[in-house]
N, C-alpha and C positions, 0 to 999 in steps of 0.2 A: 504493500500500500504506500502511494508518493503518499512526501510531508510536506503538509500544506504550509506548515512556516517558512519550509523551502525556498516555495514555490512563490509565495508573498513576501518572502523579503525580512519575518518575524524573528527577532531571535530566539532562543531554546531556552532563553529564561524568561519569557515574557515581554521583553522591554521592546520598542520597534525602532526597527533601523530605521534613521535618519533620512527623509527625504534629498535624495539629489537633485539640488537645483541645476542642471546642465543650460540653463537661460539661451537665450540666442544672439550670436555674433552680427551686430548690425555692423558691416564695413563698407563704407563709398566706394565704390568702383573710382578708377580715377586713370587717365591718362597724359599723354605727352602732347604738347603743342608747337610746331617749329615755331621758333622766333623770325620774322623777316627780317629784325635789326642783326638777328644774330650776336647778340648781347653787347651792342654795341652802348654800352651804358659805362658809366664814369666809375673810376676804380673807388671799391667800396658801396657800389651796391650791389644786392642779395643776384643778381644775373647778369655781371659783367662776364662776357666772356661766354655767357651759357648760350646754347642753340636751342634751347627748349624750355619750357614750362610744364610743370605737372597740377594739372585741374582735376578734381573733381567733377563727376557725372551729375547735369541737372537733379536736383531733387524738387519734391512739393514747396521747399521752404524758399527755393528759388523763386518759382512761379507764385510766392504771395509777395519776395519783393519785386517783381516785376507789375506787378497787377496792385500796388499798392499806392490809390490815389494821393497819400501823401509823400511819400516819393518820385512820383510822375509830377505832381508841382513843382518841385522845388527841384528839378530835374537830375537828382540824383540815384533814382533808381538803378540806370546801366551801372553805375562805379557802386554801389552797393554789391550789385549781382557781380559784377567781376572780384570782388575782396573777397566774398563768398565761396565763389568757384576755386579761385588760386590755393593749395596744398598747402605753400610754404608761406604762412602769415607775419614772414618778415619784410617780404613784398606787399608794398603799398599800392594800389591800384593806382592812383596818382602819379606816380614817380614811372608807368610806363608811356612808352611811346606811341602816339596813337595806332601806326600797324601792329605792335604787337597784342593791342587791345580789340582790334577791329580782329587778330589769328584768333584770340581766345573765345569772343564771342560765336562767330561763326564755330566750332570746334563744339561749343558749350550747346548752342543750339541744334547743328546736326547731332548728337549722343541723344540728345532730350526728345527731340520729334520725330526725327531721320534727314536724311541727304536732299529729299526734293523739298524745296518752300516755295508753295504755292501763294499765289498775291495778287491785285488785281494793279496796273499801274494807269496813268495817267499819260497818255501820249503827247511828247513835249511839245508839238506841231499843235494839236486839235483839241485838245484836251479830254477824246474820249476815252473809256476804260478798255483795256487789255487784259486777258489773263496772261498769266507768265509763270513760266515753272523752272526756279533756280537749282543748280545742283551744287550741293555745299558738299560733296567730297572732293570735289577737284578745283579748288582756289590756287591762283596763282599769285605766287611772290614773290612782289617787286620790290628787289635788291638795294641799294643804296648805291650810288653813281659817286664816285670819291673826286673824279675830275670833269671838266671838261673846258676844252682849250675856249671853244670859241663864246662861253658866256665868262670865260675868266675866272672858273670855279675852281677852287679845290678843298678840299677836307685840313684842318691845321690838326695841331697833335693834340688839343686839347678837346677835339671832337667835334669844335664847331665849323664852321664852312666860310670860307669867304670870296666874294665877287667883286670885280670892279661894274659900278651903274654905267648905265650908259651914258645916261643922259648929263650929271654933276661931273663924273669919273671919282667919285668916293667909293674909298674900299668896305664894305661892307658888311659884317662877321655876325653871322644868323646860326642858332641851334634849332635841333629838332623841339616840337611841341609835345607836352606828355597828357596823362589823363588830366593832373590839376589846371592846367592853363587849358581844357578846353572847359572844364567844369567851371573856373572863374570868367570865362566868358560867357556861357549859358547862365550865372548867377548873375551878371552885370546884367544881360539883356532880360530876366525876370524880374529882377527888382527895377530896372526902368520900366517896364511895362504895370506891375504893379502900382509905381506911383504916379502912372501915365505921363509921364516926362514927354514936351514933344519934342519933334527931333528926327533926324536918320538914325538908321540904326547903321554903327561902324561895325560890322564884321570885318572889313579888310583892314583897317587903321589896327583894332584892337591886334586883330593878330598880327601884322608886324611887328606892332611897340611890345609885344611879350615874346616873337624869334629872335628878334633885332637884336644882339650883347652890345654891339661898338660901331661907332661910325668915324670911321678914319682914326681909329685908338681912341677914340673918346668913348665912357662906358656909361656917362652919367643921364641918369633916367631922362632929364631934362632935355637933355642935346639929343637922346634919339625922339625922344615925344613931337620935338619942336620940326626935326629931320621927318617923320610919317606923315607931320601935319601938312608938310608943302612937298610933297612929294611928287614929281612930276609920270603922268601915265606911263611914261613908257619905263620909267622906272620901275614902277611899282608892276609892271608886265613882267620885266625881268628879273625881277624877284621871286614872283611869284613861280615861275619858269624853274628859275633854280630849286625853289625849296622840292615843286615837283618831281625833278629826277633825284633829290638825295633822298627823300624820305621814305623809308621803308615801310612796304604796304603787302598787301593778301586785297586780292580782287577777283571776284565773282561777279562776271557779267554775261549778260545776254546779246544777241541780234537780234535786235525787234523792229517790226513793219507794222506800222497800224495797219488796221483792216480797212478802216474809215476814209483814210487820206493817203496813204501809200507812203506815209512818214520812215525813213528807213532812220535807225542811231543806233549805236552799243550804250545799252543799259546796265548802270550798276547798282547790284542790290543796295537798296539802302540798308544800315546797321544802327538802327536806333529799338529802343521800347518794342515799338510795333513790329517790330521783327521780329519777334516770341507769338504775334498773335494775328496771324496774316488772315486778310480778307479771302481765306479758301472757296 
């Protein structure tokens, strides 16, 4: 005859063995993301040097701060969800460089949904709607350009860049822009909007006077504020120009023809909020 204390587990003096709590191992899946700076980051921080980042896989906790209207006001949701996703929390979402911010989010969003992001867009010709189906497994990364003869570009050893204008012929010494200076600009332009300040709105001004280090070795806020404020077009074209071939980037774009007008352009996903929650 089996014994049933055996078989339940009971000891032979009465007393009962101890439940085993065996619990469950809750672990984030988490993976690698190339860098397109390729850690081109200043010595002493956490991804100088590195080609990769390790994120975590979206979770639910993701998707409340993305979807949480008081983070969508104050437009900090994206840099919330990236400090989130990032592994190594000595990396500060701020302190990266906007492609390598724009690798993580795409990365973060294909694990969480999949590879196709369906969306409707806006035809830049006609303005009707399109559907369009982006495939985020195969983004391409655009590398940083260190020289180029004929805008008089080159990379110095302190990582920043310098040009001669065309138009003044001042030397011009511009750095990459990271999460915090795009977040302090999206804060300058909410809180104008907020207290209805009128005005144009400077997207372009602001962002030179925060790439802009020195103008002809001068570094003092003042002399470049005063340098953006008079800044002649064709200068501020070739600036722009410039910072376009050094900045390193991840781009996922379409061929699109409207149906409507026969509008042909290469469309780039946009990488904002609604990027998480596309008009399928």
């Amino acid at each position: 005859m089996r014994n049933n204390q055996d078989r339940f587990g009971a000891k032979q003096d009465g007393s009962e063995t101890p439940a085993v709590n065996k619990g469950l191992d809750f672990v984030k899946p988490s993976e690698f993301v190339t860098l397109p700076s390729k850690g081109a980051y200043p010595v002493g921080h956490p991804l100088h040097n590195k080609e990769a980042i390790e994120i975590f896989y979206m979770t639910a906790k993701d998707e409340d701060i993305l979807s949480s209207e008081a983070l969508l006001k104050k437009g900090l949701a994206i840099e919330r969800f990236i400090e989130n996703v990032i592994v190594d929390k000595s990396i500060k979402a701020g302190s990266l460089y906007t492609g390598d911010r724009n690798a993580i989010i795409i990365a973060a969003r294909s694990s969480g949904y999949g590879n196709a992001y369906e969306t409707t867009v806006k035809c830049p010709q006609c303005s009707a709607n399109s559907h369009q189906i982006f495939d985020l497994d195969n983004p391409k990364i655009k590398e940083t350009i260190e020289a180029d003869e004929e805008l008089s570009l080159v990379k110095q050893d302190d990582g920043t860049f310098a040009t001669v204008m065309p138009r003044t012929n001042y030397t011009v010494c511009f750095r990459l822009l990271n999460g915090k200076d795009e977040l302090d600009m999206v804060t300058e332009k909410l809180k104008k909007k907020k207290t209805k300040i009128a005005g144009l709105d400077k997207n372009v001004t602001s962002q030179f006077k925060k790439m802009i280090v020195s103008v002809e070795g001068h570094s003092d806020a003042q002399v470049i504020n005063r340098f953006v404020d008079v800044m002649t077009t064709r200068d501020s074209v070739h600036l722009k120009k410039c910072y376009g071939l050094v900045v390193p980037n991840v781009e996922i774009k379409n061929d699109f023809e409207c149906e409507s007008c026969g509008h042909q352009q290469e469309l780039e996903v946009p990488l904002n909020a609604d990027f998480f929650w596309p008009d399928a």
